[in-house]
C-alpha positions in Angstrom: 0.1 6.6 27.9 -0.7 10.2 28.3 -2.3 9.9 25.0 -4.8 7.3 26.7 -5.5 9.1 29.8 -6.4 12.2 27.3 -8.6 9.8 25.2 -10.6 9.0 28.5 -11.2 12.2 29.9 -12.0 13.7 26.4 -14.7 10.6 26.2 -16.1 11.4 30.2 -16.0 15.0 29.0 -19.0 14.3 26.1 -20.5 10.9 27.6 -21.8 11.9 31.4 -23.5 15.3 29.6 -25.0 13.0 26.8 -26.3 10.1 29.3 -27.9 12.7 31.7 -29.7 14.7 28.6 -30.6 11.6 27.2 -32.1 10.2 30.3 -33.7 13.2 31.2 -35.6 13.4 27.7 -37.3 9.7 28.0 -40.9 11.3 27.4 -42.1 10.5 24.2 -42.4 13.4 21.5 -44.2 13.4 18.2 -42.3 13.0 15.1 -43.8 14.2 11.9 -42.7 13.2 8.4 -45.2 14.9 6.2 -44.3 18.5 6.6 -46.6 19.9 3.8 -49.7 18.3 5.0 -52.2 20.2 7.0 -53.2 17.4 9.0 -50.1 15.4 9.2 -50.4 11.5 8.1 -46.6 9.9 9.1 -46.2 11.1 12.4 -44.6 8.9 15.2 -44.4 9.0 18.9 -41.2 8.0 20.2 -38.4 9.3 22.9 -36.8 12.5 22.3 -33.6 10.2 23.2 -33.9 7.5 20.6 -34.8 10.5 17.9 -31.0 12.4 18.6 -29.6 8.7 18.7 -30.9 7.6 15.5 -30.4 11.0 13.8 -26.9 11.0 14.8 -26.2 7.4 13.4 -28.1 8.7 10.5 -25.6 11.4 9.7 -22.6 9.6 10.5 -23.9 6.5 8.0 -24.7 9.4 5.3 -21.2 11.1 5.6 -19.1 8.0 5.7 -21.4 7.4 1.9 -20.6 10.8 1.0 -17.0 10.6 2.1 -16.3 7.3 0.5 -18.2 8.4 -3.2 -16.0 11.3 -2.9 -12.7 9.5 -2.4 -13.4 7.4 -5.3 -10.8 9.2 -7.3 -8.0 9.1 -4.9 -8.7 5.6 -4.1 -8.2 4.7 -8.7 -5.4 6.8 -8.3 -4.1 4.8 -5.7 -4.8 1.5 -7.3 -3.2 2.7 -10.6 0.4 3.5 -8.6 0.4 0.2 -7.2 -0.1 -1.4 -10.4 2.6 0.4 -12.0 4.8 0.0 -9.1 4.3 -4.1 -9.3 5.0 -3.6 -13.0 8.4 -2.0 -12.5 9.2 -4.1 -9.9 8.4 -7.2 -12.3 10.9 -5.4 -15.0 13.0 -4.5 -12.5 13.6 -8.0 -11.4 13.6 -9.3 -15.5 16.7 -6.6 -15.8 18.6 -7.8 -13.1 18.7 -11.1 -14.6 19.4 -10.4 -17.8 22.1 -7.8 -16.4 23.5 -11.4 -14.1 23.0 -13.5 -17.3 25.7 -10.9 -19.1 28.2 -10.3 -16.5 28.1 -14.2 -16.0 28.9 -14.7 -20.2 31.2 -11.7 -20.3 32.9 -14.0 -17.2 32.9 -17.3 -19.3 34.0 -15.5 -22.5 36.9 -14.0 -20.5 38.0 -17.3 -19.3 37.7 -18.8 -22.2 39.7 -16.2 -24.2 42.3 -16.3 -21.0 42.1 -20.4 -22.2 42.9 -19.9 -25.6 45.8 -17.4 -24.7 47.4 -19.6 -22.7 47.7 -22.3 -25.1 48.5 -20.4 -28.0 51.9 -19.2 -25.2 53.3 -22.4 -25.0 54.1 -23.8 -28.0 56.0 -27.5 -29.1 59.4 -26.7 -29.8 61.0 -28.1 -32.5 62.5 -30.9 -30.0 59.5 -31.5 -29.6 59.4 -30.3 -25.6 56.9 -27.6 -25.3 58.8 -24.0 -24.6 57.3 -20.4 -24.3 57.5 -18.3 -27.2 59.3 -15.0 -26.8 61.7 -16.0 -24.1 63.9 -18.0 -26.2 67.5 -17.4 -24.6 71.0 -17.1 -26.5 72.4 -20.1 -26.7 
């Protein structure tokens, strides 16, 4: 909020002495364009106020250019990282599959081998009633 107020005031601060000089300056002034000429051929008359507007959007349209050509670097870098990152996000997610694929094998090779222990444990006795091998008791 304060932030805003700040914002406001700092906009009053530049605006009221802009609009006054700008109103004040409504006469009409001679703009020249050929500045090696003796008698000058492009020359314009228009109001000082529309001169400073139009040079100011000028220089603002020129340094955003200038700015944005000069950024051009950081802005490949940029799209480079987030290439790469996508990539190792792609083979990040292919690993953790393959990584769930091989816990869930190692999980159905250790049941199966827990299977095939168990059956080998119990074994037919010769009576033919099936009785678990090592615990055989003195009869």
């Amino acid at each position: 909020m304060i932030s805003r107020i700040l914002s406001v005031l700092l906009l009053l601060v530049i605006a009221v002495p802009l609009v006054t000089f700008l109103v004040i300056n409504r006469n009409p002034v001679s703009l020249s364009l050929d500045p090696f000429g003796t008698m000058p051929q492009f020359v314009f008359d228009l109001p000082l106020s529309l001169i400073i507007i139009a040079s100011a959007l000028v220089g603002v349209v020129v340094g955003c250019v200038f700015t944005w050509i000069s950024e051009g670097t950081n802005r490949r870098e940029a799209w480079r990282r987030k290439f790469e990152m996508e990539k190792m996000e792609r083979e990040k997610a292919e690993l953790e599959d393959a990584l769930q694929r091989l816990r869930q094998e190692r999980a159905e090779r250790a049941n199966a081998e827990r299977g095939l222990a168990e059956s080998r444990a119990i074994a037919p006795a010769p009576g033919g009633s099936p009785k678990m091998i090592g615990s055989e008791r003195a009869a």
